[in-house]
PyMOL Python script that loads the backbone (N, CA, C, O; Angstrom):
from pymol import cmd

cmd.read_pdbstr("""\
ATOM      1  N   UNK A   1     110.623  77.861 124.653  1.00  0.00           N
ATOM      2  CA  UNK A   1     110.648  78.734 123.502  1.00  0.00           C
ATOM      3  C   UNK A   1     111.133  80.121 123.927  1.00  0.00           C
ATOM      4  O   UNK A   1     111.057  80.542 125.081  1.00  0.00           O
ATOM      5  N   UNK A   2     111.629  80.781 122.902  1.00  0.00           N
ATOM      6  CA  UNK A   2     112.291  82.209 123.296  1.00  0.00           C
ATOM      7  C   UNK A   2     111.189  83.272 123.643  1.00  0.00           C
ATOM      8  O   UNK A   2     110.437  83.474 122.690  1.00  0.00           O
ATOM      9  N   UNK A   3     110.896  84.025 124.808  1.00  0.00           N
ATOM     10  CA  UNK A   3     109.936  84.699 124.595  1.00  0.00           C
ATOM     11  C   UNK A   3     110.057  86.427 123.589  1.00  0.00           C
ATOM     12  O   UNK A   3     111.147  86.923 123.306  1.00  0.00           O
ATOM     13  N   UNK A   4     109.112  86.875 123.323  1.00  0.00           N
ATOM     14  CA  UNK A   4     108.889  88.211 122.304  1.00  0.00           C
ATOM     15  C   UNK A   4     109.412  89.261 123.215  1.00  0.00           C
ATOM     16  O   UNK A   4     108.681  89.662 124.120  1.00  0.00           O
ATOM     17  N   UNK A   5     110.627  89.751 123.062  1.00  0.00           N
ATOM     18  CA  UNK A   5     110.874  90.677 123.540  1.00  0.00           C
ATOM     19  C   UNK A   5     110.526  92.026 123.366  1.00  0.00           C
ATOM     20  O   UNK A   5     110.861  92.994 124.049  1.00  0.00           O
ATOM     21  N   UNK A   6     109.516  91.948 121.956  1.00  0.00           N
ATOM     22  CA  UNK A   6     108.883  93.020 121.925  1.00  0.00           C
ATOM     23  C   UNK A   6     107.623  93.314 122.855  1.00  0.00           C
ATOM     24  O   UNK A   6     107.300  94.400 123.335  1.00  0.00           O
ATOM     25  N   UNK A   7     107.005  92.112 122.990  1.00  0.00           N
ATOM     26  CA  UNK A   7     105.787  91.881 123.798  1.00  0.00           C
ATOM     27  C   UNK A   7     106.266  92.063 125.335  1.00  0.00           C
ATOM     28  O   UNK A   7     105.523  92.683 126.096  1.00  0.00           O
ATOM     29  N   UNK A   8     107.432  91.562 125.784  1.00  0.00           N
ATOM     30  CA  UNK A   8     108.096  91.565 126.992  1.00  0.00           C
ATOM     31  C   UNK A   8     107.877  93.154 127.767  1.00  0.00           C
ATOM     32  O   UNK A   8     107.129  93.513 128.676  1.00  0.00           O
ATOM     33  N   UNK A   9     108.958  93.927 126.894  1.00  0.00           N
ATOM     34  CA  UNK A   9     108.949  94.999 126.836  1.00  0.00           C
ATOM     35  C   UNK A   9     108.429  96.301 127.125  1.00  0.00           C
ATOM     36  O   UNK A   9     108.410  97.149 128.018  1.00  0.00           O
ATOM     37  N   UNK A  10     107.828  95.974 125.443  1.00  0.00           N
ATOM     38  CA  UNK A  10     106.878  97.146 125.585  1.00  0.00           C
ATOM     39  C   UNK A  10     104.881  97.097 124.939  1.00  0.00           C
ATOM     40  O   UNK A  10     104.000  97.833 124.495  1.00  0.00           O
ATOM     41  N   UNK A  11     105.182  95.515 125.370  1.00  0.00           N
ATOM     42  CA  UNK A  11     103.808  95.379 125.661  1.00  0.00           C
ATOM     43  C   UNK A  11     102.562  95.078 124.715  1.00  0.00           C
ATOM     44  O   UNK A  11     101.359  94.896 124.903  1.00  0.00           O
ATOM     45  N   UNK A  12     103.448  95.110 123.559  1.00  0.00           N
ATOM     46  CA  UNK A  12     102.583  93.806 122.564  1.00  0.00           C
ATOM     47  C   UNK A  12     103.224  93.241 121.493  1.00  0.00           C
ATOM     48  O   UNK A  12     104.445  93.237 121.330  1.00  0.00           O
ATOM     49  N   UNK A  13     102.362  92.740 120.728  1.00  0.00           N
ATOM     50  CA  UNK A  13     102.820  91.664 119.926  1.00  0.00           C
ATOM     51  C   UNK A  13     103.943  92.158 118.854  1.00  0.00           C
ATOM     52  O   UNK A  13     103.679  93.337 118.619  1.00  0.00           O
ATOM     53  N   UNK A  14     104.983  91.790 118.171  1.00  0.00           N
ATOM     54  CA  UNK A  14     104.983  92.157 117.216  1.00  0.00           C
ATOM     55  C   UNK A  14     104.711  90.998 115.686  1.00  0.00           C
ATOM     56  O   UNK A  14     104.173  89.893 115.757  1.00  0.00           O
ATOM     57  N   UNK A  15     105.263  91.658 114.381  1.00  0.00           N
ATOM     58  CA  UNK A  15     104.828  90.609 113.293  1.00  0.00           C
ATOM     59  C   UNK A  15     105.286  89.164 113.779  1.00  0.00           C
ATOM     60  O   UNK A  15     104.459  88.259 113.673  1.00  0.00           O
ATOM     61  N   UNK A  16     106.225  88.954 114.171  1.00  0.00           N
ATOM     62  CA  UNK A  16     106.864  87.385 114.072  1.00  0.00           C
ATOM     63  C   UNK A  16     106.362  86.727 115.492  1.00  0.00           C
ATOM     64  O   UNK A  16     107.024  85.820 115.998  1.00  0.00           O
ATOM     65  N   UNK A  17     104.986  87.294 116.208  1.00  0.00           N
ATOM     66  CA  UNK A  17     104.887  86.440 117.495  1.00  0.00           C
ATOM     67  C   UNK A  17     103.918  85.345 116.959  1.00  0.00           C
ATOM     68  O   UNK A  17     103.127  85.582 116.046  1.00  0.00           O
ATOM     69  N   UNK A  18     103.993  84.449 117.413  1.00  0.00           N
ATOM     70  CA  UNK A  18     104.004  83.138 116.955  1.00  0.00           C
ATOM     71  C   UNK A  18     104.038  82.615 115.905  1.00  0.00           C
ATOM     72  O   UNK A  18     103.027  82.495 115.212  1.00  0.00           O
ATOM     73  N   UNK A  19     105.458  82.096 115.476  1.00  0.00           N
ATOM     74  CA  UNK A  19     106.289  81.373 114.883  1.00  0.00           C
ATOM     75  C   UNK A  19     106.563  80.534 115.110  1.00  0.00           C
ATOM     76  O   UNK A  19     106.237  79.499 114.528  1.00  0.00           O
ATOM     77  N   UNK A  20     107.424  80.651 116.242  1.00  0.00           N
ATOM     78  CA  UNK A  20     107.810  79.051 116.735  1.00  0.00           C
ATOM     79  C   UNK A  20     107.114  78.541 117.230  1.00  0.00           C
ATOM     80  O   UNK A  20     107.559  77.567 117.838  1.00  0.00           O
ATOM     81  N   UNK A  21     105.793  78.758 117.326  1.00  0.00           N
ATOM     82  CA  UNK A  21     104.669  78.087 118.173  1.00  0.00           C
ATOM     83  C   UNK A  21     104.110  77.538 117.625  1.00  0.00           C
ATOM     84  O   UNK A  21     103.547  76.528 118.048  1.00  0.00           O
ATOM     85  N   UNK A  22     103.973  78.237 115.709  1.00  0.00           N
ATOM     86  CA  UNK A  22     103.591  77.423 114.487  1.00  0.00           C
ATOM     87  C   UNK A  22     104.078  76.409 113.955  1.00  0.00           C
ATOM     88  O   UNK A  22     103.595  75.462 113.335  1.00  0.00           O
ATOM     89  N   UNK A  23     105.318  76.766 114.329  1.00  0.00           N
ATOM     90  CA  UNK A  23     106.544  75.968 113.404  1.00  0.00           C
ATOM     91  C   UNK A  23     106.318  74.686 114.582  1.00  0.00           C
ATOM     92  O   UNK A  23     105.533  73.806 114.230  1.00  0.00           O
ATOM     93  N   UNK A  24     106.808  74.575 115.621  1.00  0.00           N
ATOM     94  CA  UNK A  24     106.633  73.930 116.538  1.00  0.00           C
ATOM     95  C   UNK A  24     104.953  72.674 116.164  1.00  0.00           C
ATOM     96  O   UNK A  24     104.993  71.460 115.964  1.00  0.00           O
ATOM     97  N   UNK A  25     103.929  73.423 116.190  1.00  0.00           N
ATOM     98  CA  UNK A  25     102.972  72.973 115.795  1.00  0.00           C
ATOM     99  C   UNK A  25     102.991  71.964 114.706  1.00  0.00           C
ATOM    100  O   UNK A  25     102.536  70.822 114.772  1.00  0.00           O
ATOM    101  N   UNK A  26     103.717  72.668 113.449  1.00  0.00           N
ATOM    102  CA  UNK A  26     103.665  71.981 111.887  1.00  0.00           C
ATOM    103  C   UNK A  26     104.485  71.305 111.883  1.00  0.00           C
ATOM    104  O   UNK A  26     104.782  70.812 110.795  1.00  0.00           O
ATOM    105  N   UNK A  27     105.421  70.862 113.313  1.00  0.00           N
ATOM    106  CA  UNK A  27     106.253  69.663 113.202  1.00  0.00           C
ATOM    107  C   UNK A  27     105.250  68.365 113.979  1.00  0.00           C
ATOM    108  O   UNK A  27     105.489  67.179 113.753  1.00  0.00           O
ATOM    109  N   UNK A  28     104.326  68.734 114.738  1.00  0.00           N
ATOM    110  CA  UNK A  28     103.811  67.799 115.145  1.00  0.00           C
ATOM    111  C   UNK A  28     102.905  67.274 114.590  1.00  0.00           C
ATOM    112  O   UNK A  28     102.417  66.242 115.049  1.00  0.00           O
ATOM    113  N   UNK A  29     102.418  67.887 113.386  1.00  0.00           N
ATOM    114  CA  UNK A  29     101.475  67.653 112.561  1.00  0.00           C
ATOM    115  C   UNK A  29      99.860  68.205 112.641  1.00  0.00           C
ATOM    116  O   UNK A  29      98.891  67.739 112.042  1.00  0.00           O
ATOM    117  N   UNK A  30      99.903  69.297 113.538  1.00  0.00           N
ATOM    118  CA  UNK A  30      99.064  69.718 113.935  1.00  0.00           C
ATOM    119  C   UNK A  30      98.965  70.918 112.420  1.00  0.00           C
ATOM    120  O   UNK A  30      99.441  72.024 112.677  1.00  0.00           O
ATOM    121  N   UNK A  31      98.592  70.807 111.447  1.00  0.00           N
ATOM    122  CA  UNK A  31      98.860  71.988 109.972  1.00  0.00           C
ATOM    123  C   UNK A  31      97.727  73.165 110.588  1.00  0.00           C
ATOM    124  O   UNK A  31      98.113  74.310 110.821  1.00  0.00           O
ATOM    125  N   UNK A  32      96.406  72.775 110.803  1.00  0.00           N
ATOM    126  CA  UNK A  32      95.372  73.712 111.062  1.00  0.00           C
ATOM    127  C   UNK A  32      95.860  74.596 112.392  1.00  0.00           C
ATOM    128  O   UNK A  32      96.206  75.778 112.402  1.00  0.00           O
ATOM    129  N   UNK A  33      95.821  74.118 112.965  1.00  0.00           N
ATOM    130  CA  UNK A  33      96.765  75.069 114.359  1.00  0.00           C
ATOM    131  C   UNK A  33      97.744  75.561 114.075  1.00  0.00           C
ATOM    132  O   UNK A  33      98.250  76.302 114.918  1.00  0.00           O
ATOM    133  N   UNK A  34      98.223  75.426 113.170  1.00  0.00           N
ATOM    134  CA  UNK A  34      99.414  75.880 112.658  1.00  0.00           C
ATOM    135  C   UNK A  34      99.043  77.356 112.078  1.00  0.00           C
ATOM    136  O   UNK A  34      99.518  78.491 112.110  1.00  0.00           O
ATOM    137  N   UNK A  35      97.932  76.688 111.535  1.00  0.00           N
ATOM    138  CA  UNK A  35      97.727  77.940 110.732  1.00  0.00           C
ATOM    139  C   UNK A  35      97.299  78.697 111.346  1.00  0.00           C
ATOM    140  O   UNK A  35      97.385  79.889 111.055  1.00  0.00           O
ATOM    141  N   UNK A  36      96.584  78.172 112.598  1.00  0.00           N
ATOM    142  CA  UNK A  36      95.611  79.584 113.204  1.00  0.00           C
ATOM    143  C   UNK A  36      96.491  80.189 113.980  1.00  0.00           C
ATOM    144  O   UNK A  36      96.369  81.410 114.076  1.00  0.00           O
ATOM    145  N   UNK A  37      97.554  79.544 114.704  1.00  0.00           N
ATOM    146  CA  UNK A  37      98.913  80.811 115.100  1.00  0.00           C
ATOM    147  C   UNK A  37      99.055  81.493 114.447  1.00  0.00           C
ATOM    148  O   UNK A  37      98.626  82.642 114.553  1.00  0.00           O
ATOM    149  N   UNK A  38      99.989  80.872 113.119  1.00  0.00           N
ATOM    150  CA  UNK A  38     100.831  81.714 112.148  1.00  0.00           C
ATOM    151  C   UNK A  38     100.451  82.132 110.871  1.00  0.00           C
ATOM    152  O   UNK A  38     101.470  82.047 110.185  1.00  0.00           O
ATOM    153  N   UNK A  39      99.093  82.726 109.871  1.00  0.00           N
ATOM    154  CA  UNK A  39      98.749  82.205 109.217  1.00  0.00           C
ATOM    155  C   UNK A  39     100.055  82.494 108.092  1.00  0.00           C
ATOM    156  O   UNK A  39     100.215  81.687 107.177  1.00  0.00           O
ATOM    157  N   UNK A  40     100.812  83.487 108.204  1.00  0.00           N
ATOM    158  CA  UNK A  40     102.129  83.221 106.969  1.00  0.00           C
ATOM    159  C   UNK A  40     103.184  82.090 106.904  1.00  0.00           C
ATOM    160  O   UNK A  40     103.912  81.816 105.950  1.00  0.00           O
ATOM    161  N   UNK A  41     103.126  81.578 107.934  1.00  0.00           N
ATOM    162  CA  UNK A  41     104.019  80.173 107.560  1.00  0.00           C
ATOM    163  C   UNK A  41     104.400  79.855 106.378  1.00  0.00           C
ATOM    164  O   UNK A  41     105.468  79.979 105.778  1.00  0.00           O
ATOM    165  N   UNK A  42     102.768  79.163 105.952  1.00  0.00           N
ATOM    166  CA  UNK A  42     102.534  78.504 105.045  1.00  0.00           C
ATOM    167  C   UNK A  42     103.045  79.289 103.832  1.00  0.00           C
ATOM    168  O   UNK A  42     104.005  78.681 103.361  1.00  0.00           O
ATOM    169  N   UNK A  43     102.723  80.610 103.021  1.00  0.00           N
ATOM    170  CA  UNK A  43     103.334  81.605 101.876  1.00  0.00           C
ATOM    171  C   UNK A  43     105.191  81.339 102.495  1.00  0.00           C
ATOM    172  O   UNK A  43     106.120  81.213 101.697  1.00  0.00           O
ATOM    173  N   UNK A  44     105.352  81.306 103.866  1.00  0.00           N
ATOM    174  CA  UNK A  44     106.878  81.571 104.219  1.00  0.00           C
ATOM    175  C   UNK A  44     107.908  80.748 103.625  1.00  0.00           C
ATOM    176  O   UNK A  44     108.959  80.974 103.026  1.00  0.00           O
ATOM    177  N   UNK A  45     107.092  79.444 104.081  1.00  0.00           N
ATOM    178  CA  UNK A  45     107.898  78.147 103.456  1.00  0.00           C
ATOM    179  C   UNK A  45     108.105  77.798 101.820  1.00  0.00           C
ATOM    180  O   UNK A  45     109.082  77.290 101.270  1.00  0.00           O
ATOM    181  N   UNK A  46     106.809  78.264 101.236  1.00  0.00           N
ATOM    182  CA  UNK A  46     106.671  78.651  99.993  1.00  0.00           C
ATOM    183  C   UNK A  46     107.854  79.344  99.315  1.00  0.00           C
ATOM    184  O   UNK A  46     108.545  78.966  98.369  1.00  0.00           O
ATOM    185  N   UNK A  47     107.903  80.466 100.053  1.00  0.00           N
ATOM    186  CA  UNK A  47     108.954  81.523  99.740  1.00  0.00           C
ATOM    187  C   UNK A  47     110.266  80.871  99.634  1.00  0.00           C
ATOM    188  O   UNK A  47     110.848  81.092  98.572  1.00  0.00           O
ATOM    189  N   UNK A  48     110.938  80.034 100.581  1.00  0.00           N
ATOM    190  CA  UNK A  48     111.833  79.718 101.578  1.00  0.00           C
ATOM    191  C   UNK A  48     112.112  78.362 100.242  1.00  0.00           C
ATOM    192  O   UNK A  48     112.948  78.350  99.338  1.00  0.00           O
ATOM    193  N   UNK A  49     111.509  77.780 100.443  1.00  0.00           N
ATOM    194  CA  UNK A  49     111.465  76.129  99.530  1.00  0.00           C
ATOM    195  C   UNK A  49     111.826  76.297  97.890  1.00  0.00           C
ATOM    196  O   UNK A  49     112.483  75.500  97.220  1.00  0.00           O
ATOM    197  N   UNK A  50     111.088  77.811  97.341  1.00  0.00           N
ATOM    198  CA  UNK A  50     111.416  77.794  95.823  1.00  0.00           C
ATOM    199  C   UNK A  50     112.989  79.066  95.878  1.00  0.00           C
ATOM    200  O   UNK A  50     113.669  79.264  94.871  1.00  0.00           O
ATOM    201  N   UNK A  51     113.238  79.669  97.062  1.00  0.00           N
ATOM    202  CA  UNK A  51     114.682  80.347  96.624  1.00  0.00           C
ATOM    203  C   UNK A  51     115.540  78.789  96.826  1.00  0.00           C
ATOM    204  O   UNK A  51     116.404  78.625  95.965  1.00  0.00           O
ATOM    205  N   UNK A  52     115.434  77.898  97.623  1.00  0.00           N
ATOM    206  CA  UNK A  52     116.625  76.405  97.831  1.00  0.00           C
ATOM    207  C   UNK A  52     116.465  76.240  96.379  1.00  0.00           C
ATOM    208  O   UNK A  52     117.270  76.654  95.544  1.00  0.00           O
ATOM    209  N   UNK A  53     115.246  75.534  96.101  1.00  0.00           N
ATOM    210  CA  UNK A  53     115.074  74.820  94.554  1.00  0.00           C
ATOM    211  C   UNK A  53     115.655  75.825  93.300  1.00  0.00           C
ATOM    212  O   UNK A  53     116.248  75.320  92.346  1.00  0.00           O
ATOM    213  N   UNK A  54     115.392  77.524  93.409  1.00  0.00           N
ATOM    214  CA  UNK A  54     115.940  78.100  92.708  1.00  0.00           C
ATOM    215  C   UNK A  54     117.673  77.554  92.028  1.00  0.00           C
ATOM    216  O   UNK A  54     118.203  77.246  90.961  1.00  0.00           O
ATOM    217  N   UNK A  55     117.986  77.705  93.424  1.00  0.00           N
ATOM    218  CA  UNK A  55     119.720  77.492  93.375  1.00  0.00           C
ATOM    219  C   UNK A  55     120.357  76.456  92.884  1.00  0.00           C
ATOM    220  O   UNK A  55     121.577  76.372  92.741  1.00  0.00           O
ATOM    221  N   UNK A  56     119.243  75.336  92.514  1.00  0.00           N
ATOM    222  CA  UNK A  56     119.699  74.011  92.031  1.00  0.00           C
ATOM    223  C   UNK A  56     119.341  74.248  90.362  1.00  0.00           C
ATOM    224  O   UNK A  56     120.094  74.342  89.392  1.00  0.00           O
ATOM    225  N   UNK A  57     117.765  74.305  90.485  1.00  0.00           N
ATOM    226  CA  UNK A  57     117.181  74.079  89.128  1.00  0.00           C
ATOM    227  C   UNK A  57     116.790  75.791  88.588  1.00  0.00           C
ATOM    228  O   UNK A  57     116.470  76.592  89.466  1.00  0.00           O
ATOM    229  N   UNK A  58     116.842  76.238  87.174  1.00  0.00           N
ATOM    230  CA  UNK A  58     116.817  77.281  86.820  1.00  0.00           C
ATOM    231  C   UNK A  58     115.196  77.264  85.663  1.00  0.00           C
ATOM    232  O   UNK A  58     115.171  76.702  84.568  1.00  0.00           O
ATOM    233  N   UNK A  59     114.242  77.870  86.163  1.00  0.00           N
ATOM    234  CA  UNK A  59     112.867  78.253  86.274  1.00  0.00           C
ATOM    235  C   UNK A  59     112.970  79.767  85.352  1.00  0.00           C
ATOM    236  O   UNK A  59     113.618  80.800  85.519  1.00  0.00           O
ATOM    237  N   UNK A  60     112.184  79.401  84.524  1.00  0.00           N
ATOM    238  CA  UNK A  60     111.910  80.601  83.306  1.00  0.00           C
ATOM    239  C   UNK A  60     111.600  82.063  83.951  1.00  0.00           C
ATOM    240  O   UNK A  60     112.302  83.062  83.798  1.00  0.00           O
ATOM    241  N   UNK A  61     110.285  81.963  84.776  1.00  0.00           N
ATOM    242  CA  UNK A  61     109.643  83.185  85.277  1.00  0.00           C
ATOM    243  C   UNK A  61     110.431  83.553  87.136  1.00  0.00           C
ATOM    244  O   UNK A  61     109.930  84.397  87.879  1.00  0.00           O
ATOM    245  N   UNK A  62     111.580  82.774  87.497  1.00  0.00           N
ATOM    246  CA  UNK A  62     112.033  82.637  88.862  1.00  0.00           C
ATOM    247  C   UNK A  62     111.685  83.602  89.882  1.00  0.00           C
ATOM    248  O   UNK A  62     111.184  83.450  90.996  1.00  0.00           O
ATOM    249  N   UNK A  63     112.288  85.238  88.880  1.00  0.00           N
ATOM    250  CA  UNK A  63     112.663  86.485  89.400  1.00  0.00           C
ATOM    251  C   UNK A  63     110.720  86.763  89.786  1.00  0.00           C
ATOM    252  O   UNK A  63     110.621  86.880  91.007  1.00  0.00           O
ATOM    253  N   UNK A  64     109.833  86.838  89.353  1.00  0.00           N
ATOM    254  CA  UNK A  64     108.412  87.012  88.901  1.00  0.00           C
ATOM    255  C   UNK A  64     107.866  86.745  90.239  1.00  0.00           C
ATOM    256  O   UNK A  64     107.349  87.433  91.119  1.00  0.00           O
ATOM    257  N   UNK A  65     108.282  84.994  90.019  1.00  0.00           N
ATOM    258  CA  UNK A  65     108.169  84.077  91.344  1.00  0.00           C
ATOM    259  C   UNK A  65     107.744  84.047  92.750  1.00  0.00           C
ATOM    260  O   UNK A  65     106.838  83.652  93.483  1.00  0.00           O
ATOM    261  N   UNK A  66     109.070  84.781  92.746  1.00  0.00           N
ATOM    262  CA  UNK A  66     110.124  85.106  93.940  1.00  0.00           C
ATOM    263  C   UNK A  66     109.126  86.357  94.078  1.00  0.00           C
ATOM    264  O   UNK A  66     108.435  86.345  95.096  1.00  0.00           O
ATOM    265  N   UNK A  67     108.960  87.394  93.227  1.00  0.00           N
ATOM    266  CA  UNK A  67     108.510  88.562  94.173  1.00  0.00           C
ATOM    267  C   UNK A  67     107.295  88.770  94.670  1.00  0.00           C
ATOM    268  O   UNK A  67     106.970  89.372  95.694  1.00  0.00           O
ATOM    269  N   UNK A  68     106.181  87.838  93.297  1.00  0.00           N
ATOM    270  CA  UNK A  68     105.218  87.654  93.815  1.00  0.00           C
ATOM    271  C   UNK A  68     104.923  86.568  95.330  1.00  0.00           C
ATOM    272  O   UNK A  68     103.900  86.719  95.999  1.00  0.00           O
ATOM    273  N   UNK A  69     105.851  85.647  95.641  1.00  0.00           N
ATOM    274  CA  UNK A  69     105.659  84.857  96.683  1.00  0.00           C
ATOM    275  C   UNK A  69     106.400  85.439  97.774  1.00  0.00           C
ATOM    276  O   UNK A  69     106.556  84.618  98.679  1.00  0.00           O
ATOM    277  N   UNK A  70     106.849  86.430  97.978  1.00  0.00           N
ATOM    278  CA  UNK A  70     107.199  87.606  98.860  1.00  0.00           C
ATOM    279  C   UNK A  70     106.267  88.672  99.212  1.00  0.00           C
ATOM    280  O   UNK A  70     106.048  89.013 100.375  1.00  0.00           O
ATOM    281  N   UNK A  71     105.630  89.279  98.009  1.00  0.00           N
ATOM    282  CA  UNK A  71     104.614  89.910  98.394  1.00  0.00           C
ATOM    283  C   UNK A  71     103.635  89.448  99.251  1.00  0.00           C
ATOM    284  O   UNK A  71     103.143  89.987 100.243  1.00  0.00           O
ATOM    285  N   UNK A  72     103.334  87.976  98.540  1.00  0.00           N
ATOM    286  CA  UNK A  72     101.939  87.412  99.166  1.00  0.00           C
ATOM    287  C   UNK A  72     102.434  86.898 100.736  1.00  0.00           C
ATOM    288  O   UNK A  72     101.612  86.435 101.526  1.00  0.00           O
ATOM    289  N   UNK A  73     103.600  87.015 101.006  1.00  0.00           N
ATOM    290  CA  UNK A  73     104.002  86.866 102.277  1.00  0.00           C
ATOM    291  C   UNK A  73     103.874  87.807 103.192  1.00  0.00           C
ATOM    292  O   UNK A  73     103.123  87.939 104.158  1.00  0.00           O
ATOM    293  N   UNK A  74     104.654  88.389 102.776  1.00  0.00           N
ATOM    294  CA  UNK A  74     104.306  90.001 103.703  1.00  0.00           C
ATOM    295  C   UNK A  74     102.559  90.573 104.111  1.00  0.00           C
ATOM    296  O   UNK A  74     102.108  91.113 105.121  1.00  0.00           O
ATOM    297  N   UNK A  75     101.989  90.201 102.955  1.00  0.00           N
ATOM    298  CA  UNK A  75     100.744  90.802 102.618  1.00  0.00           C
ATOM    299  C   UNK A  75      99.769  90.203 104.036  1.00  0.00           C
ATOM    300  O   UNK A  75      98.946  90.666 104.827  1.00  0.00           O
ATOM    301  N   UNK A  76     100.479  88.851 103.754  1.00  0.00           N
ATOM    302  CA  UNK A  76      99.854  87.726 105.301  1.00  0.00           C
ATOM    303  C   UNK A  76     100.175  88.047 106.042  1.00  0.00           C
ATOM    304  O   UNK A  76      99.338  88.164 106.937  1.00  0.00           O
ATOM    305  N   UNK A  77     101.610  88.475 106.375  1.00  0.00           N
ATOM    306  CA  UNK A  77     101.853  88.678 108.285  1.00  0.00           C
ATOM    307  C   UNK A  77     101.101  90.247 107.972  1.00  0.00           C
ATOM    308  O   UNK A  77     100.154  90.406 108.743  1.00  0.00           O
ATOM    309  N   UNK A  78     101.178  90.693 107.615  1.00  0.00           N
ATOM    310  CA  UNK A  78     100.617  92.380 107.900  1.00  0.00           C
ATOM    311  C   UNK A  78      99.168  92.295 108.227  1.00  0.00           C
ATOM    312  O   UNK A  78      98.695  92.818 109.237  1.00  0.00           O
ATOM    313  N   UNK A  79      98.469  91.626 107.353  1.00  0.00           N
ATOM    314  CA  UNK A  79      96.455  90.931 107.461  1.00  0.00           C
ATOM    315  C   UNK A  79      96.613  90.979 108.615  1.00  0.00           C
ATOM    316  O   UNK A  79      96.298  91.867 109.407  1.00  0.00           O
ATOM    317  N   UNK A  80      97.588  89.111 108.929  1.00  0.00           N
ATOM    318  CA  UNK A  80      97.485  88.616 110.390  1.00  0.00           C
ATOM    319  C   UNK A  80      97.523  89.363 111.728  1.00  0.00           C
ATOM    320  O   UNK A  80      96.778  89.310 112.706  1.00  0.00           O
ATOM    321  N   UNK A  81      98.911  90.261 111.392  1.00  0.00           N
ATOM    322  CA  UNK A  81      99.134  91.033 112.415  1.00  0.00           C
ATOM    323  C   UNK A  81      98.159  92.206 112.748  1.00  0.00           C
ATOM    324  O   UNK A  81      98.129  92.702 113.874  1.00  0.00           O
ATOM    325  N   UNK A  82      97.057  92.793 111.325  1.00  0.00           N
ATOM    326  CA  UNK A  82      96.028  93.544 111.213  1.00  0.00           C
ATOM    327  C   UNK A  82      94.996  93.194 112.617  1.00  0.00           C
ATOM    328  O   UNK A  82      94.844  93.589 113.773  1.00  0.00           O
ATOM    329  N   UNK A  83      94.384  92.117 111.603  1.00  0.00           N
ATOM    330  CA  UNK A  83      93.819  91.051 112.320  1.00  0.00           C
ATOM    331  C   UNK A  83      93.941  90.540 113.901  1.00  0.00           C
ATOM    332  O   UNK A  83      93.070  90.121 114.663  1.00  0.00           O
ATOM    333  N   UNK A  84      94.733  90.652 114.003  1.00  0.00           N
ATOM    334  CA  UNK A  84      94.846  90.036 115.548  1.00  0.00           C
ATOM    335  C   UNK A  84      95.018  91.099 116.632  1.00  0.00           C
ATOM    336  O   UNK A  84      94.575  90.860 117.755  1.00  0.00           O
ATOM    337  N   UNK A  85      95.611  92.216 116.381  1.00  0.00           N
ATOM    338  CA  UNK A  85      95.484  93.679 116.746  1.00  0.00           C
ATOM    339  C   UNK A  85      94.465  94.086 116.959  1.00  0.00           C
ATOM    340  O   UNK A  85      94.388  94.578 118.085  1.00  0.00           O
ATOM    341  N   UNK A  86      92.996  94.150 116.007  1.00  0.00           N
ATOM    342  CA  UNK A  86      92.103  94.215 115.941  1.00  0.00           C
ATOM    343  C   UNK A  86      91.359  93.484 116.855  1.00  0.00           C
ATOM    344  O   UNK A  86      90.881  94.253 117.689  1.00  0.00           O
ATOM    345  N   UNK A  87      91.084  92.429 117.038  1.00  0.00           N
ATOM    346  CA  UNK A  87      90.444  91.095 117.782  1.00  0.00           C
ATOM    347  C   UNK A  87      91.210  91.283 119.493  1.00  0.00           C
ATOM    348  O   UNK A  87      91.074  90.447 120.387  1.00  0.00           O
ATOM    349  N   UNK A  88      91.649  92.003 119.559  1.00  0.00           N
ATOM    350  CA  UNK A  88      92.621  91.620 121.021  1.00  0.00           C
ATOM    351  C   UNK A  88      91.861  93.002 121.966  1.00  0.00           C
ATOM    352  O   UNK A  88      92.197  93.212 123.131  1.00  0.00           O
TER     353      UNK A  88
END
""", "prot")
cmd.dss("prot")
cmd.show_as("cartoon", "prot")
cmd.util.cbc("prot")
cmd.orient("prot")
């Protein structure tokens, strides 16, 4: 896996450190570990899955959607990254 060159660096984490460790995880079917790496994944893919479906099928409230399932994304890595900052 690629290592955090922010962490490399200058010595800690930043928002996106473990990702691929999640992602990696949620391919093996491991979902709960998944989550306890990454807990935004899960809102990410969310995010990620209804802009594809957007582009096909056209959804009344889309724009609404979209910002609320962005917010609630961000809102997670920022907690997480709160969170784990905190605990370390």
């Amino acid at each position: 896996m690629l290592p955090c060159l922010n962490k490399k660096y200058l010595g800690f984490e930043c928002m996106g450190c473990g990702i691929q460790r999640s992602v990696a995880l949620l391919f093996k079917g491991e979902f709960l570990q998944s989550f306890y790496m990454y807990p935004a994944l899960y809102p990410l893919i969310l995010l990620l899955g209804f802009l594809l479906l957007n582009q096909f099928i056209s959804f009344k409230y889309a724009n609404k959607s979209i910002i609320f399932l962005a917010i609630l994304t961000v809102a997670t890595i920022i907690t997480s990254y709160i969170i784990k900052m905190t605990t370390n």
